[in-house]
N, CA, C and O atoms as a GROMACS GRO file, in nm:
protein
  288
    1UNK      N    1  18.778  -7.255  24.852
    1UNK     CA    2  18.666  -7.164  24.866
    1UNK      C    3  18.661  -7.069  24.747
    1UNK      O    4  18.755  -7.045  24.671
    2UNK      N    5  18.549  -7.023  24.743
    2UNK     CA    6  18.502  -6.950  24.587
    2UNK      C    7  18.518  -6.785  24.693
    2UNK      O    8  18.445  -6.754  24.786
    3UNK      N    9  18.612  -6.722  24.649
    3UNK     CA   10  18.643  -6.524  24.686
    3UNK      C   11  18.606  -6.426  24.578
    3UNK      O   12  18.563  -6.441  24.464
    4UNK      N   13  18.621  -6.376  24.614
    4UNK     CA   14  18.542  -6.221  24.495
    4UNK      C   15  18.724  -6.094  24.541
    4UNK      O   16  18.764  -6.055  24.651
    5UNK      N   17  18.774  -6.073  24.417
    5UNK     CA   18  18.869  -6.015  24.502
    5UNK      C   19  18.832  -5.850  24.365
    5UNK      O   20  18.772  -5.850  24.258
    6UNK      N   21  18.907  -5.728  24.448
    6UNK     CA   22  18.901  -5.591  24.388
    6UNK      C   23  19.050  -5.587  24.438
    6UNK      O   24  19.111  -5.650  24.524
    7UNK      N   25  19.092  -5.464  24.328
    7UNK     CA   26  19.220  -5.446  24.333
    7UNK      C   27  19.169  -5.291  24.324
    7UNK      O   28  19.075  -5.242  24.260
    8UNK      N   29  19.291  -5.218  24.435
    8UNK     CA   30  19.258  -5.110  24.438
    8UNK      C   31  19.381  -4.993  24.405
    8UNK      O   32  19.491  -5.048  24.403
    9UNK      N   33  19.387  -4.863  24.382
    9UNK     CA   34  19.553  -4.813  24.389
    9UNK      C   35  19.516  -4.681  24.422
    9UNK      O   36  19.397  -4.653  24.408
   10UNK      N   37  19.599  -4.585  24.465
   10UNK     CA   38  19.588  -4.433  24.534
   10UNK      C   39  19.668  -4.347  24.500
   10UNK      O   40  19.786  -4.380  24.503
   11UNK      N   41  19.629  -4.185  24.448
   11UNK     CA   42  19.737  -4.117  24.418
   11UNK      C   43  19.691  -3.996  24.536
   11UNK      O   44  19.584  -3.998  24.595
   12UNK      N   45  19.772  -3.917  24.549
   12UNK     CA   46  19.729  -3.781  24.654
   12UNK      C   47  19.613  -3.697  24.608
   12UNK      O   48  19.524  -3.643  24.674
   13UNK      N   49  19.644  -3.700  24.439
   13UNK     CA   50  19.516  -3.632  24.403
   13UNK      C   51  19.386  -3.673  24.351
   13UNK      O   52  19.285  -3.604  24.337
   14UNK      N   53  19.409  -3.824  24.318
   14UNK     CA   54  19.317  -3.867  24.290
   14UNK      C   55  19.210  -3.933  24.386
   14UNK      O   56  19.092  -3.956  24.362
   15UNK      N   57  19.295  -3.962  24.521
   15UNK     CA   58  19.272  -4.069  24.632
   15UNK      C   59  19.269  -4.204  24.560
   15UNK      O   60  19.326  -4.244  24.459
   16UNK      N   61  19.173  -4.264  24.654
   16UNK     CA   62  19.115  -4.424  24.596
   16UNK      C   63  19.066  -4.421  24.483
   16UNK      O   64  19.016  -4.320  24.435
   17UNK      N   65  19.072  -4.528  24.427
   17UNK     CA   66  19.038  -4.597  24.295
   17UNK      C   67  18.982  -4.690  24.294
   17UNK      O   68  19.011  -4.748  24.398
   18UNK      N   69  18.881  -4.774  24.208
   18UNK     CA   70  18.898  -4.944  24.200
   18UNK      C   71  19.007  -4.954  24.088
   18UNK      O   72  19.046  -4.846  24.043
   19UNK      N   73  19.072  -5.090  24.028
   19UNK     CA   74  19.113  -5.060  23.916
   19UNK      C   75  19.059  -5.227  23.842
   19UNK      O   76  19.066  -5.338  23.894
   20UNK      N   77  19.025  -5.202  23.755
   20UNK     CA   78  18.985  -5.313  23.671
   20UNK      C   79  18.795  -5.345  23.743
   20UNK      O   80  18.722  -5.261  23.795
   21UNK      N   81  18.773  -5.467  23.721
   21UNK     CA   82  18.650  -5.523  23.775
   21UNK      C   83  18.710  -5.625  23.869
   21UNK      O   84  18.825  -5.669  23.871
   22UNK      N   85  18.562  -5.663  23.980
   22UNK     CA   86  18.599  -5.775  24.051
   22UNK      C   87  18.600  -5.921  23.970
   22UNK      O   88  18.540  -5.955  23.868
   23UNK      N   89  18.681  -5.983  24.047
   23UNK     CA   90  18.772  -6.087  24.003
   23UNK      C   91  18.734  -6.199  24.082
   23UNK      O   92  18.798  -6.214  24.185
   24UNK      N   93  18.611  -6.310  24.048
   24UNK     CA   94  18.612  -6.415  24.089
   24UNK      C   95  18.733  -6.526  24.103
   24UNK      O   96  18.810  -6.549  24.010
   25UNK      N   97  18.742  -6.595  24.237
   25UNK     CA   98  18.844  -6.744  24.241
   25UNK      C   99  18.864  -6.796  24.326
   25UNK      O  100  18.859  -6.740  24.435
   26UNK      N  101  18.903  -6.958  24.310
   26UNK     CA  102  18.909  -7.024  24.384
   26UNK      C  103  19.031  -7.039  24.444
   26UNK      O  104  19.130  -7.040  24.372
   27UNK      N  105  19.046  -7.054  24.583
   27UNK     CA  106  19.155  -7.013  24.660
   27UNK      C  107  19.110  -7.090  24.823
   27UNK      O  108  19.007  -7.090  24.890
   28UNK      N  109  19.228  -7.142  24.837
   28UNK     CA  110  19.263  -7.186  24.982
   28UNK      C  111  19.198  -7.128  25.091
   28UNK      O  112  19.130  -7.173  25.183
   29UNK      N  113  19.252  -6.973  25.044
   29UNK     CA  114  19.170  -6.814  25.131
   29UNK      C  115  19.242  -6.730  25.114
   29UNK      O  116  19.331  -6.753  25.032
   30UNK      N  117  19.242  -6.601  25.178
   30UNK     CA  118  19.205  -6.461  25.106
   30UNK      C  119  19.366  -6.435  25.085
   30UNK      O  120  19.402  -6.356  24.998
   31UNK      N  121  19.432  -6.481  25.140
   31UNK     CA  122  19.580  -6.434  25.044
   31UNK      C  123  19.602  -6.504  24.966
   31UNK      O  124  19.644  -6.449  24.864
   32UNK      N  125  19.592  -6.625  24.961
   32UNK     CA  126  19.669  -6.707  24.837
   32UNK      C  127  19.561  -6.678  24.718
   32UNK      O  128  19.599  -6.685  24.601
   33UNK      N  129  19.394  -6.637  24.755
   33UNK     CA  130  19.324  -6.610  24.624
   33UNK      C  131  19.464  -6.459  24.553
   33UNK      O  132  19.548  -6.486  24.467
   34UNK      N  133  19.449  -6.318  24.616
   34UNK     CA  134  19.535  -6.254  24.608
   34UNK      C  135  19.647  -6.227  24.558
   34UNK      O  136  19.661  -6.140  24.472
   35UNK      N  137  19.773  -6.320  24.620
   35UNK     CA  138  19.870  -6.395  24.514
   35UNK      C  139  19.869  -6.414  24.419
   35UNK      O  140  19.923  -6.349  24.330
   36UNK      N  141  19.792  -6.529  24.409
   36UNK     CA  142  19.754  -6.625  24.272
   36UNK      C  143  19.727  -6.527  24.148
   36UNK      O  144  19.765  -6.553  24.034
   37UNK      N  145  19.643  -6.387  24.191
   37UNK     CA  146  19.613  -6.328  24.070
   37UNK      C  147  19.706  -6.273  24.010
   37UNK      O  148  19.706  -6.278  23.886
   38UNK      N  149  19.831  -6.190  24.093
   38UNK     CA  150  19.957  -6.132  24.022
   38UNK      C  151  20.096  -6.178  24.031
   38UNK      O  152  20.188  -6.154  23.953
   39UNK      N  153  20.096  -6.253  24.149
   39UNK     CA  154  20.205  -6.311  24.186
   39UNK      C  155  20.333  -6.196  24.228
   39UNK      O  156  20.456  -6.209  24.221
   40UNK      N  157  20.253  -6.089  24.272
   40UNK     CA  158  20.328  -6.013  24.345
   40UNK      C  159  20.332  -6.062  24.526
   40UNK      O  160  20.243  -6.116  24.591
   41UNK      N  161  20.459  -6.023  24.566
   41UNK     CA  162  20.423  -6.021  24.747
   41UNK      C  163  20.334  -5.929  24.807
   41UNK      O  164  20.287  -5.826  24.760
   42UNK      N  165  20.321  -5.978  24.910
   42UNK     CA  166  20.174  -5.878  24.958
   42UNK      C  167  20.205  -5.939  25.138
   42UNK      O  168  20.264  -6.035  25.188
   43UNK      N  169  20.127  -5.815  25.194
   43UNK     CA  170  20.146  -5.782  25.337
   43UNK      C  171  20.016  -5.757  25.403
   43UNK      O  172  19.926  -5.752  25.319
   44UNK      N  173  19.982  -5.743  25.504
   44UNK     CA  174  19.914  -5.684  25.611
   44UNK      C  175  19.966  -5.515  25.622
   44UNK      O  176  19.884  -5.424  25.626
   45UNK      N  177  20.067  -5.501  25.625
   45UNK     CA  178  20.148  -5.409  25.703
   45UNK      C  179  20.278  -5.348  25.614
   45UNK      O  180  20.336  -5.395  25.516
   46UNK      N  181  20.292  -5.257  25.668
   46UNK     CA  182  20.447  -5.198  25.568
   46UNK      C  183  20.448  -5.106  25.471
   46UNK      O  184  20.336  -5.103  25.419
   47UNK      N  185  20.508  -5.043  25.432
   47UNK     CA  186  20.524  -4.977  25.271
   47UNK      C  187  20.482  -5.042  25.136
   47UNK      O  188  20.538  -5.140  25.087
   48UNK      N  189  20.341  -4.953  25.061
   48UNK     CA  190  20.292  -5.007  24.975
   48UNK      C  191  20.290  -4.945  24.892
   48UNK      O  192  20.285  -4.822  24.892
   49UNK      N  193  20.295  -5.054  24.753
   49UNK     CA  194  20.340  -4.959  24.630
   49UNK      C  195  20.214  -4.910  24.526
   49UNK      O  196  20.196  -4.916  24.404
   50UNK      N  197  20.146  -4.864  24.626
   50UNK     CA  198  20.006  -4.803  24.597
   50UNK      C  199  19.922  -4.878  24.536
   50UNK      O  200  19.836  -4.833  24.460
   51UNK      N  201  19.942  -5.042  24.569
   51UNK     CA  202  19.803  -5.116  24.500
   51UNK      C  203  19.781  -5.220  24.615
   51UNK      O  204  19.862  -5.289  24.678
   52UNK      N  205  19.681  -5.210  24.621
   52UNK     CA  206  19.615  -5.292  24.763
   52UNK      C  207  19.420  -5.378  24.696
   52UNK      O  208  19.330  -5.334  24.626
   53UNK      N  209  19.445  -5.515  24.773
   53UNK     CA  210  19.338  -5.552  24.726
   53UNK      C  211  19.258  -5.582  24.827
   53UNK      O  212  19.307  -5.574  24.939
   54UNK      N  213  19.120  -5.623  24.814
   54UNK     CA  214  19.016  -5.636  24.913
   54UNK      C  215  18.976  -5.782  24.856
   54UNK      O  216  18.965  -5.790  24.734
   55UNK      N  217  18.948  -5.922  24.948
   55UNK     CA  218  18.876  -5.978  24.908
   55UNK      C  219  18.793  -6.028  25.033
   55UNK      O  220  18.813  -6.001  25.151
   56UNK      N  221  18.676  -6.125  24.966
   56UNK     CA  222  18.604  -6.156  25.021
   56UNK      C  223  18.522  -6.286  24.981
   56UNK      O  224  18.504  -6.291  24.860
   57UNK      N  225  18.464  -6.402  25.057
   57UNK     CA  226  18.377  -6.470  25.023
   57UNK      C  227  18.268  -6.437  24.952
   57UNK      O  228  18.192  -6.345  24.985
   58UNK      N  229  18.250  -6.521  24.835
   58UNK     CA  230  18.134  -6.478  24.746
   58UNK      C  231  17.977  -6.495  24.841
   58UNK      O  232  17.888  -6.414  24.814
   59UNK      N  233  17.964  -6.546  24.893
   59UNK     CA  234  17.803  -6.522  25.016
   59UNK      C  235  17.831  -6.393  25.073
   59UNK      O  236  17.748  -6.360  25.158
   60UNK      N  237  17.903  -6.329  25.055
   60UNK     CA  238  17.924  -6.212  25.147
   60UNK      C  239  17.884  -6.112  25.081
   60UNK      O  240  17.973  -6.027  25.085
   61UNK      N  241  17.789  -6.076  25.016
   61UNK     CA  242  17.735  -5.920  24.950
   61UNK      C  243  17.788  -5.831  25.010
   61UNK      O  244  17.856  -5.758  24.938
   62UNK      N  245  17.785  -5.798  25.144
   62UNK     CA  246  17.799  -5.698  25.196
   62UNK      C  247  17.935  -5.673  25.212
   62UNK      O  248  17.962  -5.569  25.273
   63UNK      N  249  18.023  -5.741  25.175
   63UNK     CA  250  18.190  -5.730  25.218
   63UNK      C  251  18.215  -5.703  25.357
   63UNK      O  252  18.308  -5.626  25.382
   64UNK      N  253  18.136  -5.762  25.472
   64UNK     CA  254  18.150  -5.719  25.581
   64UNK      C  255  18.232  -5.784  25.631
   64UNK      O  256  18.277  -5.729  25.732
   65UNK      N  257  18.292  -5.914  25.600
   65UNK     CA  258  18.394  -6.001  25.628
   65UNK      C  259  18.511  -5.955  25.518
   65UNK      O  260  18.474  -5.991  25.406
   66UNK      N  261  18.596  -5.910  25.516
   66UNK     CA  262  18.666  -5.888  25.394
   66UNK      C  263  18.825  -5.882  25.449
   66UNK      O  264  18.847  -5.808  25.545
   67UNK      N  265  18.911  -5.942  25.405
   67UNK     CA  266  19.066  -5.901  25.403
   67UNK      C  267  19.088  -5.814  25.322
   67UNK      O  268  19.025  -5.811  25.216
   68UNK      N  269  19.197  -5.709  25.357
   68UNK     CA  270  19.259  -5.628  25.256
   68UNK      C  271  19.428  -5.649  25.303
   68UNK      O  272  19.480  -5.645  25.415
   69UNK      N  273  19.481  -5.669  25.183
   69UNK     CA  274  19.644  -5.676  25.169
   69UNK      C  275  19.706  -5.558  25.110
   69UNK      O  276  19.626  -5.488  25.049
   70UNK      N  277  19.808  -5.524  25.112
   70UNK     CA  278  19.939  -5.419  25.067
   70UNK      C  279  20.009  -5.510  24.979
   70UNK      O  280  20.041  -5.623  25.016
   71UNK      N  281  20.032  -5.468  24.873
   71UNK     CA  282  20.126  -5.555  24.756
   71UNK      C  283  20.256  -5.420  24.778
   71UNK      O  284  20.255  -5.297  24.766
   72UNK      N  285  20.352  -5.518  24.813
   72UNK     CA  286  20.540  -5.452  24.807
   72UNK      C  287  20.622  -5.556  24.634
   72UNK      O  288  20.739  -5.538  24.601
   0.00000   0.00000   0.00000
């Protein structure tokens, strides 16, 4: 499947961020697109080292279907 993924990161004072642009690819689905881009581990859940991504199917404008992961 074709995903649209954003990578995101957070400081106390800055809050949220995007960082870079979205990132078209083809992927199994929404974690292994994820993976694939840094090849860091990544979670649902747990202690995160302040970068977290959102993806989503490219038909999806609205990101209303969307996974978001925690990269450890």
């Amino acid at each position: 499947m074709h995903y649209s993924v954003q990578f995101f990161t957070w400081t106390p004072k800055q809050g949220v961020h995007q960082v870079g642009s979205t990132i078209e690819i083809e992927a199994a689905n929404p974690k292994l697109a994820a993976v694939s881009l840094l090849g860091l581990r990544l979670d649902e859940t747990g202690t995160a080292k302040k970068l977290a991504v959102r993806v989503w199917n490219i038909p999806d404008d609205n990101k209303a279907d969307c996974a978001c992961f925690y990269y450890h």
